[in-house]
VOBA-1610 file (N, C-alpha, C; in pm, whole numbers, padded with zeros to 5 digits, always signed):
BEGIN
Unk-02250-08550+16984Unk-02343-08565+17096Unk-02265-08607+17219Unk-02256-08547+17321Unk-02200-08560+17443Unk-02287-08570+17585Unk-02284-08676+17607Unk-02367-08762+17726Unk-02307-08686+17847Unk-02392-08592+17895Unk-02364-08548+18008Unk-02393-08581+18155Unk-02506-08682+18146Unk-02547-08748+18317Unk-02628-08882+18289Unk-02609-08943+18349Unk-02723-09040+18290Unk-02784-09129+18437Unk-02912-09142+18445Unk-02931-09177+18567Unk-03019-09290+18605Unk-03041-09407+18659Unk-03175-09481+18676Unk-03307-09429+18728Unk-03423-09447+18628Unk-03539-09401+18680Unk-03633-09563+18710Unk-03733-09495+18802Unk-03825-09571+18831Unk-03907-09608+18733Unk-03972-09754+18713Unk-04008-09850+18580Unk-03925-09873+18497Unk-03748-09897+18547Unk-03652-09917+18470Unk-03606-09894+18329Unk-03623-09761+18375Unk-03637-09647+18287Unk-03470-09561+18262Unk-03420-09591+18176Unk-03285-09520+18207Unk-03262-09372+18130Unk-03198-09241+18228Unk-03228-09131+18164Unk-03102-09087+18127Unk-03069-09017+18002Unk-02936-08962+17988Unk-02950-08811+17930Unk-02884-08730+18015Unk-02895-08610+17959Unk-02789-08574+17880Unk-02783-08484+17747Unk-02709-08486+17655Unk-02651-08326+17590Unk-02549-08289+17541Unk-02581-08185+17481Unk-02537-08197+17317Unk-02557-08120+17207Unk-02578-08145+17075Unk-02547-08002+17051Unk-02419-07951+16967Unk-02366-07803+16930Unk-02422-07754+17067Unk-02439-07774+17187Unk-02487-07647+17212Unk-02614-07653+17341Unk-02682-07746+17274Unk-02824-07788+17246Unk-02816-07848+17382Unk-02899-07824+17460Unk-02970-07937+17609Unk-03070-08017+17538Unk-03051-08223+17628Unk-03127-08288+17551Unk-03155-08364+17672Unk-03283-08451+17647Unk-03295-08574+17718Unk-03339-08661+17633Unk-03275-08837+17642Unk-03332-08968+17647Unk-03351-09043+17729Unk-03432-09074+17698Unk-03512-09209+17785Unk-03527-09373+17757Unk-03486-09433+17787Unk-03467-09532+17715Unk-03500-09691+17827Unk-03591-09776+17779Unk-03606-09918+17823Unk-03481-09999+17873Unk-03454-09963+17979Unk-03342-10031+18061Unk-03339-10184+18029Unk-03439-10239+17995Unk-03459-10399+17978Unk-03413-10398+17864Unk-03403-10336+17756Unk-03488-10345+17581Unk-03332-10499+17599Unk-03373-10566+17542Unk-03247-10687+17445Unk-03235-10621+17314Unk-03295-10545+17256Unk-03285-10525+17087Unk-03276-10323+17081Unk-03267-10347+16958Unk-03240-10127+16950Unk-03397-10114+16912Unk-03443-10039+16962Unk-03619-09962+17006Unk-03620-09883+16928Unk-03714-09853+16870Unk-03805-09710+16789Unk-03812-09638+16871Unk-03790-09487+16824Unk-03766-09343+16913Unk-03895-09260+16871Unk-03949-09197+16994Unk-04064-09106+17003Unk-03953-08948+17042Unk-03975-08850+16922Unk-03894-08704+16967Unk-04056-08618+17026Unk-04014-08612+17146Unk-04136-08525+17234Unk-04122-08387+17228Unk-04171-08365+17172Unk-04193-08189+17150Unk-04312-08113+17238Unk-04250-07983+17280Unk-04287-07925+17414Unk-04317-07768+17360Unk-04410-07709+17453Unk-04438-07552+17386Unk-04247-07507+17463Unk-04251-07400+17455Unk-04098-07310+17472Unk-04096-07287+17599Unk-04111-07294+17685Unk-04122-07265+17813Unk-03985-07325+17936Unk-03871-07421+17812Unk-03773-07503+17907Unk-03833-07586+17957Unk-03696-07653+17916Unk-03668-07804+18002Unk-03742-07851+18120Unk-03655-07760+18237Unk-03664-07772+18392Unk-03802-07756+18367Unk-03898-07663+18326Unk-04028-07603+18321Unk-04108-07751+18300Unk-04098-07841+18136Unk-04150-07880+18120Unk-04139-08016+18173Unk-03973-08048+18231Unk-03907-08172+18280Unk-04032-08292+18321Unk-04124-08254+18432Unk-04227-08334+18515Unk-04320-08372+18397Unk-04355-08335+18270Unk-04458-08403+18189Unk-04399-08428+18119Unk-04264-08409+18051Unk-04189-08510+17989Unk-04196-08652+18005Unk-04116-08676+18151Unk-04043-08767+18227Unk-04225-08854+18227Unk-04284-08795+18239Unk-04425-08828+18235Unk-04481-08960+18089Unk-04441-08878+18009Unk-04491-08947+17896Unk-04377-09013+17887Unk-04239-09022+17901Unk-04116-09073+17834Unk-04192-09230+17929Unk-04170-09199+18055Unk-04214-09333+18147Unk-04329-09424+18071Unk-04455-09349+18049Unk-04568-09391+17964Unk-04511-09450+17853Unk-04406-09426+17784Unk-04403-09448+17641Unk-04299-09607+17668Unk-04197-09550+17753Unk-04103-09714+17788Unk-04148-09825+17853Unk-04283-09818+17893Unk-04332-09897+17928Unk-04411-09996+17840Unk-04402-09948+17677Unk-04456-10038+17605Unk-04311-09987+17516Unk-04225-10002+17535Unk-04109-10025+17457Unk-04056-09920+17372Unk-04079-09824+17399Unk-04053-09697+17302Unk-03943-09603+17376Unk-03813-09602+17279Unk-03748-09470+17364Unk-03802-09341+17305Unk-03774-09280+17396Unk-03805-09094+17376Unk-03693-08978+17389Unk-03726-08890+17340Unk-03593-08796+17307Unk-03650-08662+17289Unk-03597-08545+17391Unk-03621-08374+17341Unk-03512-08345+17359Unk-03503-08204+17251Unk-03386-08084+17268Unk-03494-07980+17317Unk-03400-07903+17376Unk-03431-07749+17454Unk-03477-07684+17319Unk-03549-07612+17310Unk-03629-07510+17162Unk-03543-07400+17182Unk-03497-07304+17070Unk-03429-07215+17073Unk-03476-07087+17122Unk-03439-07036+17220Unk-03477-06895+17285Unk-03524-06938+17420Unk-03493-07058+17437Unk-03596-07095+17572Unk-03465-07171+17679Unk-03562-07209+17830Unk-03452-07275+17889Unk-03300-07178+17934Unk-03178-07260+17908Unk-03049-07139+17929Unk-03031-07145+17817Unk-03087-07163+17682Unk-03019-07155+17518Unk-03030-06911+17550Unk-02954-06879+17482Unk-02935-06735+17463Unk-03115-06674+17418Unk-03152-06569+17497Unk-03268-06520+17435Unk-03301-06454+17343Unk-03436-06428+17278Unk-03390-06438+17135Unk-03537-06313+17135Unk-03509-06183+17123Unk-03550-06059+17102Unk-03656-06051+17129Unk-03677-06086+16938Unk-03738-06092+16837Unk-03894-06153+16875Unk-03847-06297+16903Unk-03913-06381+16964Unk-04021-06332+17102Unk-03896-06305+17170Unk-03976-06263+17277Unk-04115-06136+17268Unk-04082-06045+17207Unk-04157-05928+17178Unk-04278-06037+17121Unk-04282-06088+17028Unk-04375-06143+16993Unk-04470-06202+17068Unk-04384-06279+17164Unk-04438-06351+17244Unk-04516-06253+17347Unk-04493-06139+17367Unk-04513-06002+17473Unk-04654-05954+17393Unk-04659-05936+17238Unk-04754-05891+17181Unk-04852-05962+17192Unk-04805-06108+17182Unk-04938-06211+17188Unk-05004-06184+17331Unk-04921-06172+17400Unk-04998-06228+17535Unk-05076-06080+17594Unk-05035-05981+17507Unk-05115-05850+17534Unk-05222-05812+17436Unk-05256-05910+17361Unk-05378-05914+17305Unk-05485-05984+17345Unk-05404-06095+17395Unk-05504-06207+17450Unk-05546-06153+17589Unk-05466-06073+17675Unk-05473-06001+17750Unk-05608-05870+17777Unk-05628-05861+17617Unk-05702-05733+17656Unk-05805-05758+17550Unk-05813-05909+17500Unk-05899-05949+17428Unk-05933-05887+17287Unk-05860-05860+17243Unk-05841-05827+17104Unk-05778-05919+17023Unk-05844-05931+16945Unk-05792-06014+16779Unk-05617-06050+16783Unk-05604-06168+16758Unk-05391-06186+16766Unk-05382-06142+16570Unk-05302-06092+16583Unk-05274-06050+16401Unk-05229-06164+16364Unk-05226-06196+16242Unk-05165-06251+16173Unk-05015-06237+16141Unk-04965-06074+16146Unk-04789-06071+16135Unk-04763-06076+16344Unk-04835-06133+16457Unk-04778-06146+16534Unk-04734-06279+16564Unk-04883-06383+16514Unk-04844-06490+16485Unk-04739-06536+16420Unk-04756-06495+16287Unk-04582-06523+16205Unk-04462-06475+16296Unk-04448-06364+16366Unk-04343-06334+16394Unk-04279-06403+16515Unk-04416-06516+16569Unk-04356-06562+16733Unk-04310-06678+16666Unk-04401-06756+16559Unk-04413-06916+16514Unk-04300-06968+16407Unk-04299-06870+16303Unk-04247-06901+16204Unk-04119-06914+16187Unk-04020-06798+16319Unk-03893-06785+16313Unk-03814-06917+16411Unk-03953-06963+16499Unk-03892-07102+16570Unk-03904-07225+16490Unk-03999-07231+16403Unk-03989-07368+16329Unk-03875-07386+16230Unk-03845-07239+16158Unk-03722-07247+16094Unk-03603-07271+16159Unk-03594-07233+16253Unk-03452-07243+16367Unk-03470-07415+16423Unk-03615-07478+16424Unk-03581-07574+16552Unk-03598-07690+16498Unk-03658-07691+16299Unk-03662-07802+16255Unk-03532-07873+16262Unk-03420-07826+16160Unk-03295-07829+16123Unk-03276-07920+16267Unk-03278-07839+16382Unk-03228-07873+16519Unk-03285-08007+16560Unk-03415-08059+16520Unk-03447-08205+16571Unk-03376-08302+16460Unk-03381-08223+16361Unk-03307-08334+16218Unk-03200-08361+16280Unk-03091-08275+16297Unk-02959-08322+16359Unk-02966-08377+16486Unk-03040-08376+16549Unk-03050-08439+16707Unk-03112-08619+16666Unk-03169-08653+16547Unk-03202-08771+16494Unk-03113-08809+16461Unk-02999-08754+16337Unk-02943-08792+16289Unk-02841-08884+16440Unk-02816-08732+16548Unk-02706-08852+16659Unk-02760-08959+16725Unk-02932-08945+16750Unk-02944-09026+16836Unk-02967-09170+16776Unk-03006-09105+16639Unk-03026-09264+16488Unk-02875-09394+16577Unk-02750-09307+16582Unk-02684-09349+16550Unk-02615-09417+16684Unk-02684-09429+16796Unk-02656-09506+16929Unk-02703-09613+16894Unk-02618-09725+16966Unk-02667-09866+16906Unk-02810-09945+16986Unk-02824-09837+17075Unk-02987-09890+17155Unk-03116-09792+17076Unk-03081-09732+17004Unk-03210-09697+16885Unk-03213-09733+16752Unk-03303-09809+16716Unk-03303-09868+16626Unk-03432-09822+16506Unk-03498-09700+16565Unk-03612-09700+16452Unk-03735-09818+16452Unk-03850-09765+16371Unk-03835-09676+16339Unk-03886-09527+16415Unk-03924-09414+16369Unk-03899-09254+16423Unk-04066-09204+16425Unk-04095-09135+16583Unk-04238-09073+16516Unk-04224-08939+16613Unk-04342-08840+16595Unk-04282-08735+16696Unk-04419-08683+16732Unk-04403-08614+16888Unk-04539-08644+16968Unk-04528-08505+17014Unk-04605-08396+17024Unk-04669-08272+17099Unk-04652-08180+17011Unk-04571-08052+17052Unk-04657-07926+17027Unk-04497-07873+16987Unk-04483-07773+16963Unk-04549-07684+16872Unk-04603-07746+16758Unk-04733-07735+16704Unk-04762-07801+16637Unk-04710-07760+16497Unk-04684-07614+16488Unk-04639-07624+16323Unk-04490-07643+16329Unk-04419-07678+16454Unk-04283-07779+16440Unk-04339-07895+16373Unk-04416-07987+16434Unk-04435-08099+16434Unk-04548-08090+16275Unk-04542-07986+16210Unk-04623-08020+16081Unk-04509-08024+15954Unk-04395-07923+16015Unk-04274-07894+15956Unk-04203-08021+15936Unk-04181-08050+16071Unk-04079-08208+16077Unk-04167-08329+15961Unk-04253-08301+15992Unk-04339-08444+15930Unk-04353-08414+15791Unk-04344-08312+15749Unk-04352-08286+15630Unk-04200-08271+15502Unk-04114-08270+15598Unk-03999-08285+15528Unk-03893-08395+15566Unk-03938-08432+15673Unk-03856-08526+15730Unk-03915-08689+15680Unk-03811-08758+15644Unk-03859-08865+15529Unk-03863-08999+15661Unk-03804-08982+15773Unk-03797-09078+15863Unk-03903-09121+16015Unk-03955-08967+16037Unk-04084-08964+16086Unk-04200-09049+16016Unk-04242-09161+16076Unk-04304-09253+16012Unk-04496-09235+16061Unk-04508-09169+16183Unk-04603-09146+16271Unk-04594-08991+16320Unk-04721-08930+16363Unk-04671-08812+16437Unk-04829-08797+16521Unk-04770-08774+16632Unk-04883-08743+16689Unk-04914-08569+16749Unk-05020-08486+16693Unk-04984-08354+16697Unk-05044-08306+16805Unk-05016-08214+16907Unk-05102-08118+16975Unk-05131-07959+16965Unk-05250-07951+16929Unk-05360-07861+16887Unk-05347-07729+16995Unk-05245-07684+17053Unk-05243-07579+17151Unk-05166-07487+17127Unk-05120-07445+17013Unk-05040-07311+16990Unk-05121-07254+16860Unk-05113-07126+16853Unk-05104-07057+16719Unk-05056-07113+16618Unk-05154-07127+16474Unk-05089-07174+16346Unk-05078-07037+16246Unk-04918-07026+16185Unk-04987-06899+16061Unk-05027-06993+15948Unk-05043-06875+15894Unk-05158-06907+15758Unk-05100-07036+15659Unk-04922-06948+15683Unk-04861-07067+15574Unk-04827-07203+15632Unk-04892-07227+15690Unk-04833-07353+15792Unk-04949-07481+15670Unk-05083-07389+15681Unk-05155-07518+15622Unk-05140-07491+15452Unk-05023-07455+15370Unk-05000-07516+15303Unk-04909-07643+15341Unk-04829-07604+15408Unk-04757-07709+15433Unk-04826-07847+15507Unk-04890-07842+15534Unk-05001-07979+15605Unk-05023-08048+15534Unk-05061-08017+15415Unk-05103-08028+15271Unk-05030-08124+15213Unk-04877-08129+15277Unk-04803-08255+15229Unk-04703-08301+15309Unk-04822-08268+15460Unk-04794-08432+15535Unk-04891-08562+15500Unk-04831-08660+15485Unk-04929-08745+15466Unk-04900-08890+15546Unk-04777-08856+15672Unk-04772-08985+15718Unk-04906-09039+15864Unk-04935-09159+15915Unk-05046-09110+15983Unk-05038-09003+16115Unk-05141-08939+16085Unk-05158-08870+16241Unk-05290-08861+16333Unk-05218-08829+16473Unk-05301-08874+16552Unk-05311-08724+16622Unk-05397-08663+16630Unk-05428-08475+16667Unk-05511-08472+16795Unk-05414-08458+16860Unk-05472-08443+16998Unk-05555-08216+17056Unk-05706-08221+17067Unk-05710-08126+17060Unk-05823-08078+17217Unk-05785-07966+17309Unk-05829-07940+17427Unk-05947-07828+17380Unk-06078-07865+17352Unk-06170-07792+17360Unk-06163-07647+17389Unk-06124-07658+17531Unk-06154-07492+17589Unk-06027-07478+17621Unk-05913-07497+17570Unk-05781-07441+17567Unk-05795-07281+17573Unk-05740-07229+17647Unk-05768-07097+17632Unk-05657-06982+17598Unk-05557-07099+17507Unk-05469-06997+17428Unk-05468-07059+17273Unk-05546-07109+17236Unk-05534-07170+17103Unk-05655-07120+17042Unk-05637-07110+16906Unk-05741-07065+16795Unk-05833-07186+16730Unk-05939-07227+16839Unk-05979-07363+16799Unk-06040-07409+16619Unk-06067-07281+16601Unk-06101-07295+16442Unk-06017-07377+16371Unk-05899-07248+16396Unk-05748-07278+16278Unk-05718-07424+16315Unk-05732-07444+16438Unk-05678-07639+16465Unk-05734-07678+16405Unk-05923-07665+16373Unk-06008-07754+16325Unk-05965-07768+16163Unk-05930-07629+16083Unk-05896-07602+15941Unk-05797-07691+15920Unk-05671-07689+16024Unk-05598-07744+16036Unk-05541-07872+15976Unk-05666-07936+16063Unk-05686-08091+16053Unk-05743-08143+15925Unk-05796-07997+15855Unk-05844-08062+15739Unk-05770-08043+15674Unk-05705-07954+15617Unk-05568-07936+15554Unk-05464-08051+15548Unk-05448-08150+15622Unk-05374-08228+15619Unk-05380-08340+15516Unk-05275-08390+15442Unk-05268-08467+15294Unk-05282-08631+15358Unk-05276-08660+15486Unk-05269-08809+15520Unk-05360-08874+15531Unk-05397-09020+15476Unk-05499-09076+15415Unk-05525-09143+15557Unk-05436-09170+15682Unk-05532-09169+15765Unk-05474-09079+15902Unk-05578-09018+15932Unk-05570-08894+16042Unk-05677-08888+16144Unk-05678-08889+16239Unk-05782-08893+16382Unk-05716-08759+16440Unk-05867-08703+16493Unk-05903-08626+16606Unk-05971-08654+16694Unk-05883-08606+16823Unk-05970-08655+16930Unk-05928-08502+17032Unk-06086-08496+17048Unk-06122-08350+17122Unk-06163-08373+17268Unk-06099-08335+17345Unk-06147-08315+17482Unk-06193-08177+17557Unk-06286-08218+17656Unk-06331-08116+17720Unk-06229-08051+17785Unk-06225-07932+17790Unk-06111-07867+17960Unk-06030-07780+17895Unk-05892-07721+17944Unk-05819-07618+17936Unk-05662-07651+17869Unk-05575-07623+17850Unk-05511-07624+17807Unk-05390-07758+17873Unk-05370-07789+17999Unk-05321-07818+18027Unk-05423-07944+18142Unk-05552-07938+18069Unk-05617-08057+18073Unk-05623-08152+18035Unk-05532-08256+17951Unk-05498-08370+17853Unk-05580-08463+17991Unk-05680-08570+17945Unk-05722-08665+18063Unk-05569-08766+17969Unk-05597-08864+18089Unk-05490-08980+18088Unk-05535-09065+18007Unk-05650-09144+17965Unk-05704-09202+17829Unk-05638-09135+17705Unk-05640-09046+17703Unk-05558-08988+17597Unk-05414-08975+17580Unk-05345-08970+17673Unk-05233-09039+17688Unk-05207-09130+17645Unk-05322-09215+17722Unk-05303-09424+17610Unk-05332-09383+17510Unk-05426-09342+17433Unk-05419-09370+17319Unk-05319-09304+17249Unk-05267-09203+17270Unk-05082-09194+17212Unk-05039-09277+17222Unk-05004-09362+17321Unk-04847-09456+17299Unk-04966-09557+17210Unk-05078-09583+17261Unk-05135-09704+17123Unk-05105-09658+17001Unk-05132-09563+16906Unk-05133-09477+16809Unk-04971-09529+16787Unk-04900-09518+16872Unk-04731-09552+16783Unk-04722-09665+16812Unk-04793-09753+16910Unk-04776-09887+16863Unk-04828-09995+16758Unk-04897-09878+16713Unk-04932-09940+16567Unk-04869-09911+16432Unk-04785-09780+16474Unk-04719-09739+16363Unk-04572-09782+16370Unk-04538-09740+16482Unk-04425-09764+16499Unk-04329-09916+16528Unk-04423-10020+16533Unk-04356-10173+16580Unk-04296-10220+16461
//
């Protein structure tokens, strides 16, 4: 892991940008902390960094303000990581269905979702494993947004994710909710009513599919990129109960 900039933010907030094989990263971290902090890994739809930078920096601020550092890598195919075909076409098919209002298949879904969670789990595991190992993170680990069948993947195999908080705004395939099936650490499912690129059913199936004995949904009115700010708090509350 190689610390490439690191800078003071406002609410004494300190930012370091990083790279990992390859990999573009950011942490965020409690400029005050006296002790090593529990890490929130913020997961973002694919759209890049720079793209998503302003609601990052958003929640990272939100989150260090009750003592939590935070941490993303760039998703593969996105950002300046190399583009990735395959991916993209998929991503072209989706958006020309939704486009012309026809049914999304099931092999288009698999073909946009399935080939990034395999590529980008591996990629947050090793980005834990370096950041485990700075002496200002101390655990323990929970992980907050979207893609959500990243974040069903991670939680489900990853033994150090102690919390996860999911967002309900991408495409799930089919085989995703076996795998839900044995997450069971708590979660907190953040879901936008009238999102108007998500399959509100499959979120709802979703949520039931999940093996964790305790799990909350909380549904809001609005669009995709409508999250109200109450909901915000109740994320960083949600890991301050899990995570202290």
């Amino acid at each position: 892991m190689q610390v490439t900039s690191e800078q003071p933010l406002d609410d004494n907030v300190l930012e370091r940008r990083f790279t990992l094989g390859g990999i573009p990263g950011i942490l965020w971290t409690p400029a005050s902390a006296s002790a090593p902090v529990p890490l929130i890994l913020l997961g973002h739809p694919p759209l890049g960094l720079r793209t998503m930078y302003p609601r990052l920096v958003a929640r990272a601020l939100r989150s260090a303000a009750e003592g939590f550092a935070t941490a993303t890598i760039e998703l593969p195919g996105s950002g300046d990581r190399p583009r990735w075909p395959a991916v993209d076409q998929a991503r072209a098919d989706l958006r020309r269905a939704i486009g012309a209002g026809d049914p999304v298949s099931d092999e288009t879904v698999d073909a946009l979702i399935l080939p990034l969670v395999d590529k980008a789990v591996p990629e947050w595991q090793t980005a834990l494993d370096a950041l485990q190992s700075l002496p200002d993170i101390g655990g323990p680990f929970g992980y907050s947004g979207g893609v959500i069948s990243i974040g069903v993947r991670l939680a489900a195999v990853e033994p150090r994710i102690e919390a996860a908080c999911l967002y309900a705004g991408s495409f799930v395939p089919r085989s995703m909710f076996e795998e839900a099936r044995r997450v069971t650490v708590p979660l907190h499912v953040l879901l936008q009513w009238d999102d108007e690129g998500n399959d509100r059913q499959a979120a709802l199936d979703l949520f039931d599919a999940f093996g964790s004995e305790e799990k909350s949904l909380h549904a809001n009115m609005g669009g995709h990129t409508g999250v109200p700010q109450f909901a915000a708090d109740a994320t960083v509350q949600f890991f301050g109960r899990h995570l202290r």
